[in-house]
N, C-alpha and C positions, 0 to 999 in steps of 0.2 A: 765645861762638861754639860751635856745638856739633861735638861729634867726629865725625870719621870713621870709619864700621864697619870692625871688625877684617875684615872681609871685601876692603875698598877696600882696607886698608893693603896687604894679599898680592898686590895683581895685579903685573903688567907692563905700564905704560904707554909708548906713544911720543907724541911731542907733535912736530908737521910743524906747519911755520912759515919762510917764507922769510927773515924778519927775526928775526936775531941774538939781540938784545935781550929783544924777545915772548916767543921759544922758550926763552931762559936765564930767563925770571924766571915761567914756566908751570911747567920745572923747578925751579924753588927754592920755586917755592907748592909742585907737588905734594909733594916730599919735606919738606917743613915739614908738610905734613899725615901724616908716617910713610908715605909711600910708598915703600921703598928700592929698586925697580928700575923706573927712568924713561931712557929713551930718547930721542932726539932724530933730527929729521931737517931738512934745509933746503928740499924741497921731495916733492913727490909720487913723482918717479923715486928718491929717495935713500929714500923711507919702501918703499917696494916691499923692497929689500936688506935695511934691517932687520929687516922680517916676517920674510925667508928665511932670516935667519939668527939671532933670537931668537922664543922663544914672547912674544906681546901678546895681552893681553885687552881694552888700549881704548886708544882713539886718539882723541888732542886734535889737530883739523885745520884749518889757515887757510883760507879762501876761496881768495882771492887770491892765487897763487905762478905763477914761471916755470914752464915743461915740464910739468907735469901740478899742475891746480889742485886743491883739494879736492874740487867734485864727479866730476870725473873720477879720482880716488883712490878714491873712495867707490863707482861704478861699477863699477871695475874690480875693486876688492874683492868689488864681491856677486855681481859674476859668476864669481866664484875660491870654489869649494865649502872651498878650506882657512880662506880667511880672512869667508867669508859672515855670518859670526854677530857676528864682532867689532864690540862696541859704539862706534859713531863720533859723535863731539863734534865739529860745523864749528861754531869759532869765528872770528869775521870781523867786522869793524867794518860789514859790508853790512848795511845794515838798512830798506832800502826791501822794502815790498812785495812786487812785483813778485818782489824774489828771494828773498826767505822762501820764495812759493810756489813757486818754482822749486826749492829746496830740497828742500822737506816733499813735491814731486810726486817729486821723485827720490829720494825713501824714506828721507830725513834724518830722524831720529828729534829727535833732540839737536842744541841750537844757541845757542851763547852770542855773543853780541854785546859786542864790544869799546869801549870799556872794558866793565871786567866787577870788581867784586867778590871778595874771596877767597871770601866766604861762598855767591855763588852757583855759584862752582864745586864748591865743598864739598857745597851741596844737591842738585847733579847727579851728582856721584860717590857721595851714598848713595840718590840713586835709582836710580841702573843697577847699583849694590852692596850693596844694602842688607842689613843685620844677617841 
């Protein structure tokens, strides 16, 4: 498997995910890839606080969550000049059509589909990081 740029290893991730589970074991991939400051949140209103009160450079985001879903996290972000730039990962077991393009019209860059691979998350964090 190939490594993660020492550039990946320095950021600050938060990873929003309503299920427990998902969210513990995104964190334990990323910091197995040498990531040592990973954040969590259980949905989109709780990932808001964290922004506020740590610096984040990416964010791994479920579709699917109560009170604010991931496209409306990702919205709300780009409408926010503080947090505009921050590179956003919707990962989400959605994988019809239909909502990709809904996605990618709503200016989703980045999109893993669930299940998913250690490695392809790996090759996503050294494209949005790369060396």
């Amino acid at each position: 498997m190939p490594n993660l740029s020492s550039k990946a290893k320095a950021i600050n991730v938060l990873v929003v995910d309503d299920a427990p589970t998902m969210r513990a074991l995104l964190v334990a991939i990323l910091k197995s890839f040498g990531i040592k400051r990973v954040y969590d949140a259980e949905d989109g209103v709780s990932a808001v606080r964290v922004l506020e009160s740590h610096s984040i450079d990416l964010i791994f985001c479920d579709w699917e969550m109560p009170r604010k879903n991931g496209i409306e996290l990702f919205q709300e972000l780009r409408d926010d000049t503080e947090y505009k730039d921050i590179p956003f990962v919707l990962v989400t077991s959605v994988a019809e059509m239909d909502k990709v393009k809904t996605a990618i019209q709503s200016g989703i860059k980045y999109y893993i589909v669930k299940p998913f691979k250690e490695l392809t998350l790996l090759e996503r964090l050294n494209e949005i990081f790369p060396e």
